[in-house]
C-alpha positions in Angstrom: -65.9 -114.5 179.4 -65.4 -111.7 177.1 -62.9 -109.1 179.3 -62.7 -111.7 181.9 -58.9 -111.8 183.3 -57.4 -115.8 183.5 -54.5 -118.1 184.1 -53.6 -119.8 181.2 -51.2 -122.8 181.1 -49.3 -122.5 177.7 -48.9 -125.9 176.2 -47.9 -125.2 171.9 -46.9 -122.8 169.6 -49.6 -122.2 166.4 -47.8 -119.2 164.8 -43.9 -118.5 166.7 -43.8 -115.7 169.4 -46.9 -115.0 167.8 -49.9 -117.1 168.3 -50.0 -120.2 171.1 -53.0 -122.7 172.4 -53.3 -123.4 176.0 -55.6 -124.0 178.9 -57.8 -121.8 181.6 -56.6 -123.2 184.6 -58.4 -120.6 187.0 -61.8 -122.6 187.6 -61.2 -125.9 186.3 -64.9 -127.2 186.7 -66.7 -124.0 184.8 -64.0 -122.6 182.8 -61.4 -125.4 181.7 -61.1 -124.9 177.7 -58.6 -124.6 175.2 -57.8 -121.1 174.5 -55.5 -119.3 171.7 -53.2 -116.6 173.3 -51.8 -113.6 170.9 -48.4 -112.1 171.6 -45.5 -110.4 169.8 -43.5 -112.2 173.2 -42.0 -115.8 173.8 -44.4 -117.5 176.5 -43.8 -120.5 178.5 -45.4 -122.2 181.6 -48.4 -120.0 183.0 -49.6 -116.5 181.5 -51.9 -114.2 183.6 -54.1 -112.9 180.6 -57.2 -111.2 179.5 -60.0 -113.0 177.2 -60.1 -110.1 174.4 -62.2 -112.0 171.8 -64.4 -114.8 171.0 -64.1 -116.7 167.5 -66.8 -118.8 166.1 -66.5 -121.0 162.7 -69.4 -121.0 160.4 -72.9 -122.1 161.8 -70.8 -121.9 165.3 -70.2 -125.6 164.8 -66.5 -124.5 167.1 -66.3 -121.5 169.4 -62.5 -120.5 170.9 -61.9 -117.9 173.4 -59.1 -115.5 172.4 -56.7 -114.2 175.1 -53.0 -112.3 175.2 -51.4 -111.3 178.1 -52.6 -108.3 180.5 -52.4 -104.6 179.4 -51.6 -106.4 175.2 -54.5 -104.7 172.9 -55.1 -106.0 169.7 -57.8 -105.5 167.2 -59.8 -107.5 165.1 -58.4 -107.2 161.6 -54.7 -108.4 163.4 -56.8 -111.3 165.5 -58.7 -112.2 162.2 -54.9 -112.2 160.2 -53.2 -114.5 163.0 -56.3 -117.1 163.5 -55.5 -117.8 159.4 -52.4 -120.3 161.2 -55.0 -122.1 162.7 -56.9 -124.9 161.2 -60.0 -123.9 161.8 -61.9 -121.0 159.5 -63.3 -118.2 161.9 -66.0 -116.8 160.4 -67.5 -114.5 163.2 -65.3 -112.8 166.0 -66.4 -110.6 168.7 -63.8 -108.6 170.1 -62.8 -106.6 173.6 -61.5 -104.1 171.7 -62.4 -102.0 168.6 -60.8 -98.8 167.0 -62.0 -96.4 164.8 -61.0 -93.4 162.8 -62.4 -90.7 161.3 -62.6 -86.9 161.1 -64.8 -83.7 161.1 -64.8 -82.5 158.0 -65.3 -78.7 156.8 -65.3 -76.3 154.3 -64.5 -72.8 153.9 -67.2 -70.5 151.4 -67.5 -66.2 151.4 -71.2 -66.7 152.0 -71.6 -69.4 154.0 -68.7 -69.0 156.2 -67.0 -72.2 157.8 -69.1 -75.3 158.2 -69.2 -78.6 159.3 -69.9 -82.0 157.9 -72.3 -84.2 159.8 -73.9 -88.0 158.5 -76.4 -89.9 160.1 -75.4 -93.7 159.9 -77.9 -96.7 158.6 -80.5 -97.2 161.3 -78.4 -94.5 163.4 -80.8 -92.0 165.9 -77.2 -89.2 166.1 -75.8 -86.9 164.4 -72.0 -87.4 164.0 -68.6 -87.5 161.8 -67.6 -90.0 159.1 -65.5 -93.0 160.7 -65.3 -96.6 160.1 -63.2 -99.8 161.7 -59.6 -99.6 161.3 -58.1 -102.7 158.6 -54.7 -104.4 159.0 -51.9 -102.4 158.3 -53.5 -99.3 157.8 -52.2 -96.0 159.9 -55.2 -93.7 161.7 -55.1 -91.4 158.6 -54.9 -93.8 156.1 -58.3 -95.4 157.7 -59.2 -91.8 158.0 -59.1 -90.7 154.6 -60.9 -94.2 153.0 -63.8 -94.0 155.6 -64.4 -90.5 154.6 -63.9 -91.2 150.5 -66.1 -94.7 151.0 -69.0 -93.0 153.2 -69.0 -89.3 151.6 -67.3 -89.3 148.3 -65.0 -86.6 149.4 -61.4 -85.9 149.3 -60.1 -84.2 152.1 -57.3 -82.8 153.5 -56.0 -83.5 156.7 -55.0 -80.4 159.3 -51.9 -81.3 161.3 -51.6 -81.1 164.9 -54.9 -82.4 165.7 -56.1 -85.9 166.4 -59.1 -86.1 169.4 -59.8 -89.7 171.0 -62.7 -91.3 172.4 -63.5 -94.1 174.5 -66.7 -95.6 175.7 -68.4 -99.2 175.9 -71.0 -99.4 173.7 -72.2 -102.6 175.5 -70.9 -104.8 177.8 -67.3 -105.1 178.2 -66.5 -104.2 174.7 -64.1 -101.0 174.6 -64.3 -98.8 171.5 -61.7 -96.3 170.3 -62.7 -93.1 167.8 -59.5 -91.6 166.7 -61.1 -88.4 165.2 -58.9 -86.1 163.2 -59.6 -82.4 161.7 -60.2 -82.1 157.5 -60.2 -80.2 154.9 -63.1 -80.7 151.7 -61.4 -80.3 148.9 -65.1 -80.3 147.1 -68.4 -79.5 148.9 -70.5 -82.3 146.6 -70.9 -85.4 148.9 -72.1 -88.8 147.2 -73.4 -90.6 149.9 -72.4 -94.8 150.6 -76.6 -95.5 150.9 -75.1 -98.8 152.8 -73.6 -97.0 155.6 -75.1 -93.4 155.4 -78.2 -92.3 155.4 -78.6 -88.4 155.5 -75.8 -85.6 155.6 -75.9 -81.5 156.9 -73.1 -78.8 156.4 -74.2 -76.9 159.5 -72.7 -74.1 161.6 -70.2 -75.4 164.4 -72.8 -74.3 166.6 -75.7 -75.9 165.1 -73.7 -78.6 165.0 -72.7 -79.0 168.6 -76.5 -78.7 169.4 -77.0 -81.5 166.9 -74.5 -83.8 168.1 -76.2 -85.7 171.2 -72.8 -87.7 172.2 -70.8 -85.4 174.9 -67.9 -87.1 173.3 -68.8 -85.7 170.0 -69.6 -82.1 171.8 -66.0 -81.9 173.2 -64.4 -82.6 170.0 -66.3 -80.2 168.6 -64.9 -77.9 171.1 -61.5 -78.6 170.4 -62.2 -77.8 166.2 -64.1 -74.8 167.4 -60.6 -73.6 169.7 -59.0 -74.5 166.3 -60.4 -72.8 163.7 -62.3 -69.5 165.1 -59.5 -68.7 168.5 -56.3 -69.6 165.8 -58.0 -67.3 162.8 -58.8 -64.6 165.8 -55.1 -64.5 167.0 -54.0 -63.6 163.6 
């Protein structure tokens, strides 16, 4: 059901212009069940909307399909925040749609020239840059900066004028976001989280973009590449 698009018969309010329960009305036989719909809109009568997460309670003793209206994205620490009106306790919750920020960190040295930070993730097989799952309330740098201070140990600084996105499906219809911006180490000694990371390299950009085994990856790398060697060459 997860992605699946559905008519949805509004019936109560959990949470106002906020949170409502209804009904799949689309295939009554196969798919009639009660449904919570997220919105920041009134709705009445029959929404056309888009399943973007399934909640299950602890032991999956009670499952309930998610849903908010078509082309309304949310993620799943605001999904997680709104399913607290309900009274039911979702423990696990798969969601459509999942957003995450990070950056690619470097450093500046006379002998060693600019390079770049890469980490291998817990039972990872690619290279990549520090990011993690954005939490309620947080902006894209704020997430940023903790990822990079929770997985690395490092405070950066972050270059304006530069944030890189990238979207793929990991699996099935799931949709994942990398917001990916461009830092500054302020140190060079990285403490590793051993519960997310398992190995890190300060590499050339080059060895770096021969490292990197996502294209997605390859063509932010680009972009830093445009950024720090064509900028420093036009000056």
């Amino acid at each position: 059901m997860l992605g699946k698009n559905v008519k949805i018969d509004i019936f109560g309010t959990l949470a106002e212009n906020s949170l409502y329960s209804g009904f799949i009305i689309d295939n009554p036989r196969a798919d009639m069940r009660q449904v919570y719909v997220m919105t920041n809109h009134r709705l009445s009568g029959t929404q056309e909307c888009t399943v973007i997460a399934i909640a299950s309670s602890q032991n999956r003793s009670q499952t309930r399909l998610v849903a908010a209206p078509l082309n309304e994205i949310y993620y799943e620490p605001e999904i997680r925040s709104r399913l607290l009106t309900t009274s039911v306790r979702f423990e696990r919750i798969i969601c459509m749609y999942e957003k995450s920020c990070g950056a690619v960190i470097y450093r500046t040295t006379h002998k060693d020239g600019i390079k770049i930070l890469l980490v291998k993730n817990h039972n990872g097989k690619c290279w990549t840059f520090p990011k993690g799952h954005i939490e309620k309330n947080e902006s894209e740098k704020q997430t940023a900066l903790r990822e990079i201070k929770e997985e690395t140990g490092l405070t950066v600084t972050i270059e304006p004028n530069f944030r890189q996105t990238s979207i793929y499906r990991p699996f099935g219809k799931i949709k994942k976001q990398v917001v990916f911006f461009l830092a500054k180490a302020n140190e060079s000694a990285v403490n590793l989280q051993p519960s997310e990371i398992d190995y890190y390299l300060w590499v050339t950009i080059d060895e770096a973009m021969k490292l990197c085994s996502h294209e997605n990856d390859t063509k932010i790398l680009i972009e830093v590449k445009k950024r720090l060697f064509d900028h420093a060459n036009a000056h």
